[in-house]
Structures are given as C-alpha cells and as structure tokens.
N, C-alpha and C positions, 0 to 999 in steps of 0.2 A: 796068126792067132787073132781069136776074137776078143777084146780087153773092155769091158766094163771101167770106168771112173767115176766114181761116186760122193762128187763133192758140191753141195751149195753155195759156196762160197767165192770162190776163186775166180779172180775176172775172165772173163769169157774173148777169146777173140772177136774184136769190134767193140769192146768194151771202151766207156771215153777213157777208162785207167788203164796204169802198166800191167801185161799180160804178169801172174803169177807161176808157182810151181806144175801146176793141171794146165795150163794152155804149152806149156816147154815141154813137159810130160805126152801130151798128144800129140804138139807137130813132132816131134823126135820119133813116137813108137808108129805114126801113118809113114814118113818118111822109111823108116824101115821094113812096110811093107803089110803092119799089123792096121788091122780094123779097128776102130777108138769108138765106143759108145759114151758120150761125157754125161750122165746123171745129172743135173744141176735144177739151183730152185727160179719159182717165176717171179721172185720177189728177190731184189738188190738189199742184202746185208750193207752193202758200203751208201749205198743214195737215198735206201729205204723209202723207195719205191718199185712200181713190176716194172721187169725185165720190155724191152720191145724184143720180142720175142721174133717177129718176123723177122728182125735185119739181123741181128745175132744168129739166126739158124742158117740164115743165108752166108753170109760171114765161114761160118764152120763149116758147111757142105761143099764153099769152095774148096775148100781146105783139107776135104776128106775126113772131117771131124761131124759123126753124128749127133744132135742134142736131143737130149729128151728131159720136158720139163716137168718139174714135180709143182702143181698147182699148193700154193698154203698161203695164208692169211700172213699182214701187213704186222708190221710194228715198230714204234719211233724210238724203241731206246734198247743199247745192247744189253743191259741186267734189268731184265720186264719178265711178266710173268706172258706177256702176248708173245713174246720171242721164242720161250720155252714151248706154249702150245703151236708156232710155227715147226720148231723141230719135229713135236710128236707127231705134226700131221706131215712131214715131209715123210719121215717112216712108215704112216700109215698109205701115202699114196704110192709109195716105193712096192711095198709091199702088196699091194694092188692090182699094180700093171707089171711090174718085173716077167710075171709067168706069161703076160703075152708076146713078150719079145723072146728074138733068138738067144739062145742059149752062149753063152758065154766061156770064153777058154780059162779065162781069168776075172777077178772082182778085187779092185783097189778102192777101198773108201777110208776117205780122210774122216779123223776124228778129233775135235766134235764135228757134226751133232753125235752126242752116244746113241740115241736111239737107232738111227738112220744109219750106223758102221754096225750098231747090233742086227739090223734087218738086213744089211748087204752081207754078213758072215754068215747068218741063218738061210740068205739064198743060195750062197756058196755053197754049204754046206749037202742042201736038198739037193743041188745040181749036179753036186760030188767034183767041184771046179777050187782049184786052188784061189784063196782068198789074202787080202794085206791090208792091212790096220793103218794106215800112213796119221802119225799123231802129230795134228798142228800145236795143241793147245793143252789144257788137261781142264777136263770137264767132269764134275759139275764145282771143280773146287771155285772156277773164275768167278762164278756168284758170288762166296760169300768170302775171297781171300784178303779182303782189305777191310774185316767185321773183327770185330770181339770175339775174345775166347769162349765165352759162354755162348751168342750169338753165329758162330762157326759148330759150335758142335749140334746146337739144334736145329742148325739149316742142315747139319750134315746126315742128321737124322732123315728129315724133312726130304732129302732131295736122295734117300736109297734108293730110289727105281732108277735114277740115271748113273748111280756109282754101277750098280747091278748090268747096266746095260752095258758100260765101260770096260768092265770086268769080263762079261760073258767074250764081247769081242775081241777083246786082248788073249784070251784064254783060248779061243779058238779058232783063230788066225793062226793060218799059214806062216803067217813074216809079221815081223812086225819094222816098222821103218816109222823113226821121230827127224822132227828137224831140230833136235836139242838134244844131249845126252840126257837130261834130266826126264826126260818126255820117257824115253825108251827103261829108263831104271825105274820109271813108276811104274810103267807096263809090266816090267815083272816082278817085281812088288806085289802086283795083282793077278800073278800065276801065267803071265805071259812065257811060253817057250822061251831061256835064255839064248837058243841053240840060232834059231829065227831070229836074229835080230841086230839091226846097224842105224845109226844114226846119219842122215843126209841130210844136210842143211837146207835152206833157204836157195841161198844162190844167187846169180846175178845172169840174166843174158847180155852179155857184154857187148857184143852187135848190136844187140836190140837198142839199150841204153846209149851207146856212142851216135850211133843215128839218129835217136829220137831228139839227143841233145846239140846235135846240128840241124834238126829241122826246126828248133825251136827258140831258135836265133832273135831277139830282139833287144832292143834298145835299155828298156825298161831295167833288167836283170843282167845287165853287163857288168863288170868290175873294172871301176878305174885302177890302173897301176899302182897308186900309193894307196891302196886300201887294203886291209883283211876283212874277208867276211866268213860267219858263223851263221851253218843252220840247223834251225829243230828241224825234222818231219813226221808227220805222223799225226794220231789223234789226239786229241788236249781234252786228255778224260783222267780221271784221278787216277788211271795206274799208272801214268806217266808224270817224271818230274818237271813238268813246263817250265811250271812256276817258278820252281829256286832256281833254272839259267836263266833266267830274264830278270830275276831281282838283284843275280849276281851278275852281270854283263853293266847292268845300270849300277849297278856300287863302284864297280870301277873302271866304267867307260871313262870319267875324268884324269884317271893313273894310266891310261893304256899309252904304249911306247908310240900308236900309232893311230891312224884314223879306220874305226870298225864298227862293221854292221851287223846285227843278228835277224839274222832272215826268219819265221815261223810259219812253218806250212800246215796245212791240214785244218780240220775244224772239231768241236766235239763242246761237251760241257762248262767246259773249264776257259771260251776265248773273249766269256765277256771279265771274267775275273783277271786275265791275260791283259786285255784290252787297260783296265782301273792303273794296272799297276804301272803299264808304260808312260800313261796320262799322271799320272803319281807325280814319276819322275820329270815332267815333259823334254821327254824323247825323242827324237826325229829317226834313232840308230837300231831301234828295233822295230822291225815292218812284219805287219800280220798282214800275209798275204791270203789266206784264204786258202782253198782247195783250187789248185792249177792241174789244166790235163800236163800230159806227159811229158811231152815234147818240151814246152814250158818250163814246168819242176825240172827236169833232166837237166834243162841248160842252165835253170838257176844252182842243181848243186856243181855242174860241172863251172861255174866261176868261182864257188866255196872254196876257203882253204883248209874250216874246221867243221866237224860237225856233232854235235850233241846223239851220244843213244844214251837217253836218260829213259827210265824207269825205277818203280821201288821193288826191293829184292820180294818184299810179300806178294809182289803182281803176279810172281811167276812167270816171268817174261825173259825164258832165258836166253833167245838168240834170235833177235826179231830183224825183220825183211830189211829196216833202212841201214841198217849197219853194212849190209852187200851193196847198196849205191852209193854208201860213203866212201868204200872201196872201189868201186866205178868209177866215180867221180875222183878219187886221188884226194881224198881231206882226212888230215889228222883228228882221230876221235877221242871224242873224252865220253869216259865210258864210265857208269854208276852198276851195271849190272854182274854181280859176283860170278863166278863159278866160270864156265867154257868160255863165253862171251870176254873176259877178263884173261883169259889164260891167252886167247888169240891176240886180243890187242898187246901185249904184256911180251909174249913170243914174236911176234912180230914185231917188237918197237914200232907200234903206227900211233901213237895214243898214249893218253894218263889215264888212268880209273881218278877218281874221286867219289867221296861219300852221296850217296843220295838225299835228297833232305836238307844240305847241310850247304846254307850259302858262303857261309866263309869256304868250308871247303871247295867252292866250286869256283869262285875268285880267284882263290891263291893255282886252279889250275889254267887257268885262263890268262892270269897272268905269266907264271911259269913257263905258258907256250907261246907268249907273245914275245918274252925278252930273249927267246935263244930262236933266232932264225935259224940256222944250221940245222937245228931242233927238231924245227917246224919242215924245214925241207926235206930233212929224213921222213921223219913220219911219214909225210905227205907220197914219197916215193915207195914207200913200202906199203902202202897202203894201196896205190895201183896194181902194185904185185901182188898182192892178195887177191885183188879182181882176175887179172887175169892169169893168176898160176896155180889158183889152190879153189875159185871157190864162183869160176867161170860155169853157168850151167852146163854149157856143151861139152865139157869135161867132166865137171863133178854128177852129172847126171849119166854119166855112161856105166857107171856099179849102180844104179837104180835101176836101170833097164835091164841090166842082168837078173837083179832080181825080180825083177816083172817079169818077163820071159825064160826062167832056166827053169825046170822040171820041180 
C-alpha cells in the first residue's frame, strides 16, 4: 500500500530531537513493506526556524521514508496570529500539489492543524481512498482555553472557520484515532463515526530511549548514590505548572529526609520567571538546564528517580509525551493532570496525583514520597513496567497498523 502521512509537526528522522509518533509510524509501516509519503512542513514548530531540508530528505530516503515539503511562513510564538496564517497556508500548499503526486492507498493526517486534516480528508475523499483523523491536540480551543468566560466565547465565535474545519474532518473520516480518550469523545461530540474510533496513546520506543540514554553518558548528569533527583521536561509556557514544583521543592528542600536535586528541562515563556524564583531562594538544588538533545535528556532522566507531569486541567492536556519517558526511564510520577492520565498512574501505583496550582499541595507530595522508600521503589518498578508492557510503541502501535492497513 501506498500510505500518505500528513503531519507538520512531528520530528523528522535526523531531527536533533526524539523521533515522535509519525517517524515509529513510518519506519514500522516501510518495514512491512508499505510505501510512506510523510507530508510535513519547512518550518520547525519546535526551534521556529526552516527545516534543513536537504539532510532530513536524505535521512528519510535512506530509510525508505519519502518527504514532501509544504513551503509556509515563520513564526516566534505558539498562540500568534502568524502561526495560524502558517497553518492556512500549509492547507493551501497541500491542496496545490497533492494532485501532482501519485495517488494514495491511504491518507493519515494528524490534527491540528484543522485546516490541513480538513484538506487531506477533502483529498481522500476526491480520490475515493480511505482517510484517518489522528487527533493530537483539540483545536482551535488551545488558543483561548486559559482566557475568560466572556473572552472564550468571543474567540470561539471569532475562530468558527477552524471549529468548521475540525468538525468537517472528524465527520468524514474513515477512523478516527486520539492519543487521549478525551481527544476521541470530542471527535464525536462533533459527529464523528462512534463506530471508527480508538484511542492510541503517545507511547514510548523503548529501544530507541534505552540507547539514546547510553550513548549519552556523561559526567555532568550522573547521580551520586546518596541523592534523589526530580525532573520537569517539557515546555515552560503557562499551560504548564513549572512554577508551583519549583516553589514547592524550594519550600522544603531544608525538610527533605535526604540530599535532592530538581532537574528542568526544556525552554519556553515562563524560564526567566523560572530562573527569579530559584535566585529568590538562592538555590544550588534546582538546575535549569536548557533544551538538551536526546541522547543527553535520555540519560539525565534515566539517573531520575521522580518525575513531574504537571499541567492545568484548563490546558487540556490530557496525556502528554513525557509521561512515556518517565516510564522509560523507571521515575515515580507526581501527576496534576485529572481524568485517563490519573487513572494510569493511580492503577498502576507508579505515582501521587496532587492538585495543580497548589504549592502546599505539591510539597506535602514530595514529601510523602521521599519519607517511604519502599514507596518510592515500588513506584519506580512499576513505572518501567508500564514502559515496557502496556505502552512500548513496538507493541502499542501494532492495533494502529491495523488500522491503517485493514479495509
């Protein structure tokens, strides 16, 4: 079969970051024989800047993985209005060149962008080629889901051509496939087939991770023996709670049973505010490390023993990528994020929930998992089990591929 993937987003093999769900998705379906066209854009969402197009094409062509780039315009911040006319014009150049390539068995496009999964179901459609909705995110609520009530309805007004686009693709898709149960229950909310439709997480390539995190061996990010270390990862943008674990880690780093570090990875809005508060306290025990490639990150969470998936339940953010490397990596999570995300850590015993927001709350968890080792060692063992028994891509992606490929 010849399989269309229709995503902008998703790191690209050869990419300096960890391969996502679209690079496991293409070597799996060429491995088995199928032809992979991957869609993607020429402008980096994560480094916001263009893609080097030559070495990534080269990258993928060894690989059996075709790219084809959607040329569109730059933009410095993820809730811009230059971002949104980046989308339209990802749709419009889709929509373009689409009819000069071969024809397609299949067309998987991830959403968002709406516009660009409305244009790859609208090709589907004309081609009369089975189509899939794959929902990362829910769009266009992310704009305005951390606004006012008053201030949400008139965006929500304001932004009907991309509910409209949402809607059309959910509605006329083949399948539809969320990495969140919440993803998939809005889809049909919006008259998506309930018939069509399964939720496939995020995932983890276990191999991948294990290797990157022994090739990325250094001195720097080692863990002495008599220590516990804690880490954020991720973006330090206001849907995320940075903040209250860092103000709580420094409340009662002087009460902790033992000597501990909190690691924060990633960059975003929020790490010169990040930066005031450790300086606040003067700190030595929370290190902002910045954006590390892979190799690097991997081996700093694989010496972790905890790790934060903090978010606010308004983010919508319900079952996001670090939570599979903190199960990689074997670290007990303290999890803020309600519904599926909370049910896994909760059934699992890997993890505490605590409140979002809410620094006492997030102390008294911190402490709680530092004064029971047994505690802590459970978790932490169950937590690898989850990596590799429930949530392993090479496993959890084999009922994706079915559904990509069965009639």
């Amino acid at each position: 079969m010849h399989i269309w993937l229709v995503n902008p987003f998703d790191p690209l093999p050869g990419d300096p970051e960890q391969e996502g769900r679209y690079a496991t998705l293409a070597r799996m379906l060429v491995a088995r024989g199928h032809a992979v066209t991957w869609w993607t854009s020429s402008f980096s969402h994560r480094f916001k800047k263009p893609v080097d197009q030559v070495a990534l094409k080269e990258t993928c062509d060894s690989l059996g993985i075709n790219l084809v780039f959607l040329e569109s315009p730059s933009y410095s911040k993820n809730i811009s209005i230059k971002r949104l006319w980046n989308h339209m014009v990802l749709a419009k150049q889709f929509n373009k060149i689409a009819a000069m390539h071969n024809k397609p068995d299949i067309i998987l496009a991830s959403a968002p962008p709406p516009f660009l999964a409305q244009a790859a179901v609208k090709t589907a459609k004309k081609l009369n080629v089975k189509s899939i909705v794959d929902i990362q995110d829910l769009w266009p609520e992310t704009f305005y889901r951390l606004g006012p009530k008053v201030v949400k309805l008139l965006l929500a007004t304001g932004f009907y051509p991309w509910h409209r686009a949402s809607a059309y693709a959910y509605r006329n898709a083949d399948a539809i496939v969320g990495v969140a149960d919440q993803y998939v229950n809005r889809a049909i909310q919006l008259g998506a087939n309930p018939v069509a439709k399964t939720t496939v997480p995020l995932g983890i390539d276990l191999q991948q991770f294990n290797e990157s995190a022994k090739a990325g061996i250094c001195e720097q990010y080692t863990k002495p023996y008599d220590e516990i270390w804690f880490a954020y990862t991720g973006s330090l943008n206001v849907s995320y709670d940075c903040l209250t674990l860092a103000k709580a880690f420094l409340e009662v780093e002087s009460k902790l049973p033992c000597k501990a570090k909190l690691f924060i990875t990633g960059r975003g809005q929020l790490a010169d505010e990040l930066k005031n508060i450790i300086n606040e306290y003067q700190s030595d025990s929370v290190i902002q490390t910045g954006f590390l490639d892979f190799p690097q990150w991997a081996y700093l969470l694989s010496q972790c023993d905890i790790g934060f998936n903090a978010s606010f339940p308004q983010a919508m953010i319900y079952l996001p990528n670090k939570i599979f490397y903190y199960f990689a990596a074997g670290l007990a999570v303290l999890n803020t994020i309600p519904g599926q995300c909370s049910q896994i850590v909760e059934n699992a015993h890997c993890g505490l929930d605590y409140q979002a927001g809410n620094v006492q709350s997030c102390a008294d968890a911190i402490m709680k998992i530092l004064n029971d080792d047994i505690m802590l060692a459970a978790m932490k063992t169950s937590s690898a089990s989850q990596a590799s028994d429930v949530f392993d891509r090479n496993v959890l992606y084999e009922n994706y591929l079915e559904i990509i490929t069965s009639d």
